[in-house]
N, C-alpha and C positions, 0 to 999 in steps of 0.2 A: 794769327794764333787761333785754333780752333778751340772752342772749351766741350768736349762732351760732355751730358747727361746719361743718366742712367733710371729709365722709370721704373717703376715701381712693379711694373710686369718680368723685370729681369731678375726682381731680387728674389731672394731663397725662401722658398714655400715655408720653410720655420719659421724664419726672419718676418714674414707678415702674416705667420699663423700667431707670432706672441704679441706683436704690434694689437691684434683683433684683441687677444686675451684683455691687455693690459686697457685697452680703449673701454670691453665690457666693465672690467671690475670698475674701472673710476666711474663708469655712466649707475652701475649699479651702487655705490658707494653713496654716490649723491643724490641717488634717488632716497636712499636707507637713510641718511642724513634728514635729509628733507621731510621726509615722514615720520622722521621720531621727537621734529620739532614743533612744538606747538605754537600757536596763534594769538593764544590767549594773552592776555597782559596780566589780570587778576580780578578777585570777585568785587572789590570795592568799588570796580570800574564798571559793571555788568548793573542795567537797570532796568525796571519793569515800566513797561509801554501804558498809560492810562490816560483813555480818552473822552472826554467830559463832553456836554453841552456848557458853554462858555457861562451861564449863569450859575452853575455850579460849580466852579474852576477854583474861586479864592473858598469859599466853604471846603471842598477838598482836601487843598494845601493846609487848611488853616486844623480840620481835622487829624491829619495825619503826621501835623508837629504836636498835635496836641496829645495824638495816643503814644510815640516813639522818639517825642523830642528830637534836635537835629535844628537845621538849618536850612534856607530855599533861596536859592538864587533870585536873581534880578529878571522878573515876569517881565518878559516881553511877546513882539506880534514879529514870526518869521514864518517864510516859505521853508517849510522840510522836506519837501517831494521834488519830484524831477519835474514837475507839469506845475501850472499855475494853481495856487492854492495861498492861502494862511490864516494861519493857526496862534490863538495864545499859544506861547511855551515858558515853561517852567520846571527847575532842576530840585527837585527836592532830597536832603542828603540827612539820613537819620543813622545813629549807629549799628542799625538790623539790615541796612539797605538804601536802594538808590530808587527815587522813581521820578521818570520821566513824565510830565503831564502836558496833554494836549487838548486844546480847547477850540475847535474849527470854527474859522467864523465862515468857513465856506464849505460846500460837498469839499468829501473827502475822499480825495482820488483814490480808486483802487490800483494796489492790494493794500494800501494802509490803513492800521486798525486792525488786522488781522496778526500781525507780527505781534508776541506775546513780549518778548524781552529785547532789549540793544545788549549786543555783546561789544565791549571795546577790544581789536584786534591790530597788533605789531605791525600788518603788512597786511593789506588789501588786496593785493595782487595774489599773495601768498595763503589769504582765505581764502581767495575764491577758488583759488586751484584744488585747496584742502578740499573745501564742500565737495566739490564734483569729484572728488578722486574716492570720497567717503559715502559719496551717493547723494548726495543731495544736490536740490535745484536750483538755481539762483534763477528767480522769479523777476526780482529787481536787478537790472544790472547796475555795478556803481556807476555812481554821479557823485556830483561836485557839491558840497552846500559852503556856507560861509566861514567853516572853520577846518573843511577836510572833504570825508567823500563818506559816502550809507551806500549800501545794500539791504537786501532782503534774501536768504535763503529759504531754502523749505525742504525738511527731512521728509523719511518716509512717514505715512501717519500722516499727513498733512499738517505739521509742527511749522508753525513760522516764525524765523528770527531775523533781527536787522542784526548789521554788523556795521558798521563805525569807526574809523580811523581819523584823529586828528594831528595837519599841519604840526602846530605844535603838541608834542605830549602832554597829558595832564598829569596832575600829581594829587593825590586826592589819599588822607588818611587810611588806612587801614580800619575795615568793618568791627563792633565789638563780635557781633555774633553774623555767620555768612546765610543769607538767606538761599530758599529751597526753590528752584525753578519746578514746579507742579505740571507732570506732563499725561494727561490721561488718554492711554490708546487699546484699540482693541487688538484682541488675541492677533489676529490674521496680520496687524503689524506690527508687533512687540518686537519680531526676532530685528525686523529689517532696521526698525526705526534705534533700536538699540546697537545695532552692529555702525549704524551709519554716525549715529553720536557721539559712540566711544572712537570712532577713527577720525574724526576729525577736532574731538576736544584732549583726543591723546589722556582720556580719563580711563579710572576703574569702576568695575562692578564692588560695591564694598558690602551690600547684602542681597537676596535674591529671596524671599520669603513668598512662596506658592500659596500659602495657607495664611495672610495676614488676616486678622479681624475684621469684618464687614461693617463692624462701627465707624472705620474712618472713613470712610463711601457712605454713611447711613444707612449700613445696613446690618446690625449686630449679629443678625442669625445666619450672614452668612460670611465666607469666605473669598478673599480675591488676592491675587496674585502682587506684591509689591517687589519695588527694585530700588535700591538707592546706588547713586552713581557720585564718583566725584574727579571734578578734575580741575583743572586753571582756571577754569571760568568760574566752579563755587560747585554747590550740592545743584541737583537732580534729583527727583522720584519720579518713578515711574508707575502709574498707577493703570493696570491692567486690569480693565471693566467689559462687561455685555452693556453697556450704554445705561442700565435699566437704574440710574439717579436721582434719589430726591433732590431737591436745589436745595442749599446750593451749590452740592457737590458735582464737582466737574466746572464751574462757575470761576475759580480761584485758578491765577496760575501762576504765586509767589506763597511760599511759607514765611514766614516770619518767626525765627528764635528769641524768646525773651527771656529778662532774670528770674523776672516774676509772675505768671499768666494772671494772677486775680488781684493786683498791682494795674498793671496791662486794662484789663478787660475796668477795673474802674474809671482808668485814664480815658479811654476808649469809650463810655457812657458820656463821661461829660464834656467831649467833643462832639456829640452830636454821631455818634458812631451806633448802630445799630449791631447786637451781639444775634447773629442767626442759629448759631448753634453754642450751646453754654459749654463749660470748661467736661470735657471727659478724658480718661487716661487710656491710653495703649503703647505699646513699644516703648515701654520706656519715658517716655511723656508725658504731659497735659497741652490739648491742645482746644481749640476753640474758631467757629468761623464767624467773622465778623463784615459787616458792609458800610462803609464809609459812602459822607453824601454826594451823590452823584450814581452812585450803583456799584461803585468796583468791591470786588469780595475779595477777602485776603483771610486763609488760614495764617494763625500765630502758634506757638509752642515754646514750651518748656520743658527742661531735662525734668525727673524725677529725682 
């Protein structure tokens, strides 16, 4: 008994003109799918990168429940990088915000130290495809650490961010107030670095103000461009400067929302918290920059 076949070269030029169709639209379908999903977990999970000299590591922590109250994980000594290294680490979890503290007791391999925030992300595989489909770099490729795997991307602008995926999921309460990722770039990369953020944090443009007050840069008399963004990871500004900053602006790359800034800013005295720039109003606001010890500078704020 013979069985023929019939290939695919015999059959009716329609018949594998819809077959083509029907193959496009699902390849397209799942592409539209996949791009309309985003990466993000949420902002409660998102924290700010701060790196100490190990003698001022527990003063740090110790100031920074003292100005935002909260709670700090169990300070230990891990390797976080793909190369030999370690570091104190420590999780400090306040209700404005998350931050990450690192205290090397050895050089500190490059590029780390450079990445401003950890974002925590659903699928590692599936950020990284994001980043590069949104334009940005992955500088770090992921690796493995003790509880999941890190990266390092990098928008345009030279913005750098880890990403972070854990084995198991964490569960961590909801922020009171979502703190502000502070991103300062110049004109020639506004468009790029804005276009590559909003496609891969699947966020919006929620204001675009050309003419903000030069107060919030230190500079009253004159004018600069600001942006606010927001999406699954938390708030963004964009701060659009000629470089030309007194310190310690451009220095800060987390806002901080509070109930009360002069509440705040007392708590923040007697922690040992240095106030760099004292409370003034704009957009809506009161805000204030402040340096905790160790060096790291953090804008805070308040609604009006």
């Amino acid at each position: 008994m013979r069985i023929f076949s019939r290939s695919s070269a015999a059959l009716p030029v329609g018949l594998l003109f819809g077959w083509a169709v029907l193959l496009n639209l699902s390849m397209v379908r799942a592409q539209s799918q996949r791009s309309s999903q985003t990466v993000a977990v949420g902002p409660q999970y998102d924290s700010t990168h701060v790196y100490l000299s190990p003698e001022d590591f527990d003063r740090f922590v110790a100031s920074v429940l003292g100005t935002f109250g909260g709670t700090a994980s169990k300070e230990g000594i891990a390797t976080v990088t793909p190369t030999p290294s370690s570091t104190m680490s420590q999780i400090v979890f306040t209700p404005v915000g998350i931050f990450s503290v690192f205290g090397f007791k050895t050089p500190i391999p490059y590029p780390f130290g450079s990445e401003r925030t950890g974002y925590l992300v659903n699928d590692m595989e599936g950020a990284i495809r994001a980043s590069r489909e949104a334009g940005a770099e992955v500088i770090v490729a992921p690796y493995d650490d003790a509880i999941g795997k890190d990266a390092i991307i990098q928008f345009p602008g030279g913005v750098n961010t880890q990403l972070y995926w854990h084995t198991t999921a964490p569960s961590y309460a909801p922020l009171q107030t979502i703190p502000e990722n502070r991103v300062y770039v110049s004109s020639d990369r506004v468009t790029a670095f804005t276009r590559s953020f909003l496609a891969f944090s699947r966020g919006k443009v929620v204001s675009d103000d050309p003419h903000a007050t030069g107060v919030e840069i230190g500079r009253p008399r004159d004018t600069y461009r600001r942006i606010r963004v927001q999406s699954k990871f938390g708030k963004l500004t964009i701060l659009v400067t000629d470089g030309h900053l007194p310190y310690p602006y451009g220095r800060e790359v987390t806002g901080y929302e509070v109930a009360d800034i002069q509440n705040t800013l007392s708590k923040a005295r007697a922690a040992n918290v240095a106030v760099l720039v004292p409370a003034y109003q704009s957009d809506g606001r009161t805000a204030a920059m402040l340096q905790f010890p160790g060096g790291y500078v953090a804008e805070i704020h308040a609604s009006r």
